[in-house]
C-alpha positions as CSV (number, residue, x, y, z in Angstrom):
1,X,16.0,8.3,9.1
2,X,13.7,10.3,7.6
3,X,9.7,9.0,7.0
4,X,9.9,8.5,3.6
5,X,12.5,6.3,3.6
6,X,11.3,4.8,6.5
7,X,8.1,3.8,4.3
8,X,10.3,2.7,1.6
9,X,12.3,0.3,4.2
10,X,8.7,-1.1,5.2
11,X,7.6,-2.2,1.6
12,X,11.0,-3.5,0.6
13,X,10.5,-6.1,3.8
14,X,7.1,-6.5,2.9
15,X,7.9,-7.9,-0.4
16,X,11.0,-9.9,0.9
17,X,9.4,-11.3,3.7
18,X,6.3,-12.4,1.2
19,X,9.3,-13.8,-1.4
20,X,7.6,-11.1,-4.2
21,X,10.9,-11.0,-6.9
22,X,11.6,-7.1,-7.0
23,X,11.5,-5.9,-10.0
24,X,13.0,-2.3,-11.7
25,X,11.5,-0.1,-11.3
26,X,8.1,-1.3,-11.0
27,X,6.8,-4.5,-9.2
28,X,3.4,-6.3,-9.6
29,X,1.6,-8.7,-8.0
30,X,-1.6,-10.0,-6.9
31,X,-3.0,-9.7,-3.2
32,X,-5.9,-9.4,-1.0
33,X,-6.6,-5.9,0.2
34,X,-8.5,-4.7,3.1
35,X,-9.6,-1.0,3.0
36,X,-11.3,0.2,6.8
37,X,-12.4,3.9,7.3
38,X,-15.7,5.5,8.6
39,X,-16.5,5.8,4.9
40,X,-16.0,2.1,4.1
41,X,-15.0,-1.9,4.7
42,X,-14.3,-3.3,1.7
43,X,-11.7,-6.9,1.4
44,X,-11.1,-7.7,-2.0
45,X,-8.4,-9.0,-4.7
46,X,-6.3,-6.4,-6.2
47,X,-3.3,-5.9,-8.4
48,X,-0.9,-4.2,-7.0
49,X,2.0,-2.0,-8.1
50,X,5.0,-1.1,-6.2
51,X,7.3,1.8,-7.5
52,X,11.1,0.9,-6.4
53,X,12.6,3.3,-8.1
54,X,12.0,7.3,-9.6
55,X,12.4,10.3,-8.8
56,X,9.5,11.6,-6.2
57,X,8.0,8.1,-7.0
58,X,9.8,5.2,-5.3
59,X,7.3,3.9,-2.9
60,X,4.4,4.6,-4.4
61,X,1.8,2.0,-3.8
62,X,-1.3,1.2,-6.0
63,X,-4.6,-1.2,-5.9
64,X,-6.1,-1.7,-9.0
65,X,-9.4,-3.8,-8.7
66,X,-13.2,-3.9,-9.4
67,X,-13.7,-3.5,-5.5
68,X,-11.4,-0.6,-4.8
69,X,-12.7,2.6,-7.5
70,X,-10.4,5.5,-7.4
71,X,-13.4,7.6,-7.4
72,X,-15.1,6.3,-4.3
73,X,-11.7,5.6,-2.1
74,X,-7.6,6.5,-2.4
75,X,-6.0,3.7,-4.5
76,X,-2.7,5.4,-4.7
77,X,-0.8,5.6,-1.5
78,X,3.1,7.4,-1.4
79,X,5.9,6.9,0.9
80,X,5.8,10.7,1.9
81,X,2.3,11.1,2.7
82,X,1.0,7.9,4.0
83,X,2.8,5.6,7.1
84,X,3.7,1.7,5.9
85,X,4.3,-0.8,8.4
86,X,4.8,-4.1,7.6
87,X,3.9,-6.9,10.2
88,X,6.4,-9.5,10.1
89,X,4.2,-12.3,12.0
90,X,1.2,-12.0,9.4
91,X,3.4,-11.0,7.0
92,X,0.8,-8.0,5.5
93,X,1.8,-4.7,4.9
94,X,-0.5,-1.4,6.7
95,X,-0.9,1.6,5.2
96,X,-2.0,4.5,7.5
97,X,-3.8,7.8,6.3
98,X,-6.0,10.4,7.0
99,X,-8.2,12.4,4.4
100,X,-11.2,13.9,4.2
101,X,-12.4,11.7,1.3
102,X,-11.9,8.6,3.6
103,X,-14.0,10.5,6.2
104,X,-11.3,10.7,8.7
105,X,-8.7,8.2,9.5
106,X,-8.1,4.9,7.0
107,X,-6.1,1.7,7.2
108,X,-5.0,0.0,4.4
109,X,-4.1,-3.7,4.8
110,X,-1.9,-5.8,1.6
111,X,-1.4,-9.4,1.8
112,X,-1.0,-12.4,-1.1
């Protein structure tokens, strides 16, 4: 299995194991987001959109709230560039990247 799809795995047991309904091709929902890099730590509520299905698109992730500005840190994560994995005990879903934005290395954390 390939990483992308392995991504795409992780967020479709994140939002089953957190009963989100699945919609086509685009789901929404609101969650609590934790953003840690050397450039910031920011917690705050978010929207967030899932992409489930499109070409070069399915897994695409996005926040969308006051405390995350795409300007100041990444608020659109995809299956092929970042790493998902969704903890099934705390049921949240951890996004891992890298950039030079984020100053280095940044975790992503999505819970509701």
């Amino acid at each position: 299995m390939d990483h992308e799809h392995a991504n795409i795995i992780e967020v479709i047991n994140f939002l089953e194991g957190n009963n989100i309904e699945k919609d086509i091709p685009i789901t929404c929902f609101d969650g609590l987001v934790e953003y840690i890099s050397p450039k910031v730590n920011i917690k705050g509520k978010a929207k967030i959109s899932v992409s489930l299905k499109g070409y070069m698109s399915e897994g695409t992730i996005e926040i969308f709230g006051n405390d995350f500005e795409a300007t100041y840190v990444h608020t659109q994560f995809t299956a092929k560039f970042q790493t998902y994995k969704y903890n099934k005990i705390d049921k949240k879903l951890e996004i891992n990247g890298s950039s030079d934005k984020m100053q280095g290395n940044y975790i992503v954390t999505i819970s509701v």
